[in-house]
N, C-alpha and C positions, 0 to 999 in steps of 0.2 A: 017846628024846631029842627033843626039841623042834627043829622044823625053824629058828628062830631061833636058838636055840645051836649046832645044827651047822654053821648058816650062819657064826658067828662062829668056831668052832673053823677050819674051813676055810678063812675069808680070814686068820687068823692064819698056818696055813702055807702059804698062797701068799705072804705077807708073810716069814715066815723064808728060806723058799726064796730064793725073790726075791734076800733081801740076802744069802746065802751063793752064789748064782751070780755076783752081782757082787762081792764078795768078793776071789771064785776068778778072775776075769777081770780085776782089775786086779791080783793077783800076778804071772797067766802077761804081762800086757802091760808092767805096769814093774816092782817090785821084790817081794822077798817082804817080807808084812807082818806081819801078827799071828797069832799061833798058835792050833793048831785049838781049843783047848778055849778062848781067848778067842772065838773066833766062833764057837763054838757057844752060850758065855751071849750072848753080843751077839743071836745066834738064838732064845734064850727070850724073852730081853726085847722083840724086835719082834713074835714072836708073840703075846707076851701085850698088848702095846699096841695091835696089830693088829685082835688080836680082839676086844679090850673095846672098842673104837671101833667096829668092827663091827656090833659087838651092840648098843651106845649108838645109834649113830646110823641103823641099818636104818629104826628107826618113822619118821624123821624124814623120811630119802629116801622111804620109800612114800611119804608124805602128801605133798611134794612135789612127788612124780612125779605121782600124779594134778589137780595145779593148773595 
């Protein structure tokens, strides 16, 4: 696999993680909300947006970062 794909796979699930920790943290702090298997696609779908951005935009921040 491609170190840029995997790069993108990986910020995708730091990205789902992410929004299923906060999720979980505003049930336990005010109410219950939405049910697991809707946060769980709500979890595909950030990770997949997550990632394709990821992977879109890697080239762009390297080049930046070296100006």
């Amino acid at each position: 696999m491609r170190p840029r794909t995997k790069s993108g796979l990986l910020w995708g699930a730091i990205g789902a993680l992410a929004f299923l920790v906060l999720a979980q943290g505003y049930e336990l702090l005010f109410a219950p909300g939405i049910s697991l298997l809707v946060k769980l696609a709500i979890a595909v779908v950030v990770w997949t947006v997550t990632g394709a951005a990821s992977y879109l935009l890697e080239g762009w921040l390297a080049r930046s970062e070296r100006s």
